[in-house]
C-alpha positions in Angstrom: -7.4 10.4 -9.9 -5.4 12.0 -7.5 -1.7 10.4 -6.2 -3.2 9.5 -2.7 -5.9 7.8 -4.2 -3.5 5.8 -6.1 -1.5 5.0 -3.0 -5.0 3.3 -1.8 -5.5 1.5 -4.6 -2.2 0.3 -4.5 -2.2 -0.6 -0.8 -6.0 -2.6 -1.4 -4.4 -4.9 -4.6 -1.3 -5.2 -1.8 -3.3 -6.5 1.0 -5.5 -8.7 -1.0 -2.7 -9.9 -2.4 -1.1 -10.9 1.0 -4.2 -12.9 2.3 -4.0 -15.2 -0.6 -2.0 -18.3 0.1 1.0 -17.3 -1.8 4.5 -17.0 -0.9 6.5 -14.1 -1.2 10.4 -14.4 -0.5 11.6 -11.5 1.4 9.0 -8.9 1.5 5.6 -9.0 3.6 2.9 -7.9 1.0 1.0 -6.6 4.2 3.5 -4.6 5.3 4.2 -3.2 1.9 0.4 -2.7 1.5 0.4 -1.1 5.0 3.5 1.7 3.9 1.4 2.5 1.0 -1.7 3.3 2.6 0.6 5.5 5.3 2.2 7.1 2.5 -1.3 7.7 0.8 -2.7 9.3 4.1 0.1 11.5 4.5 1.1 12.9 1.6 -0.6 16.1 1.8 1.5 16.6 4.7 4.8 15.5 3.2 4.3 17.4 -0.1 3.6 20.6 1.8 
């Protein structure tokens, strides 16, 4: 599997993880999820 691919499936588990009702002190799962599928979409660009 490649890296960005891995930076979806991270970013998926992340936002599923932030519609659930739990609480998470500090950091927004969504957001989280969100910079990992950013980072997944552009990291063909940023690795060159």
């Amino acid at each position: 599997m490649p890296i960005p691919g891995i930076f979806y499936l991270i970013a998926v588990i992340l936002l599923v993880l932030a519609a659930l009702p739990i609480s998470s002190r500090g950091v927004s799962l969504a957001l989280l999820g969100a910079a990992f599928a950013l980072l997944g979409y552009s990291w063909d660009t940023i690795t060159g």
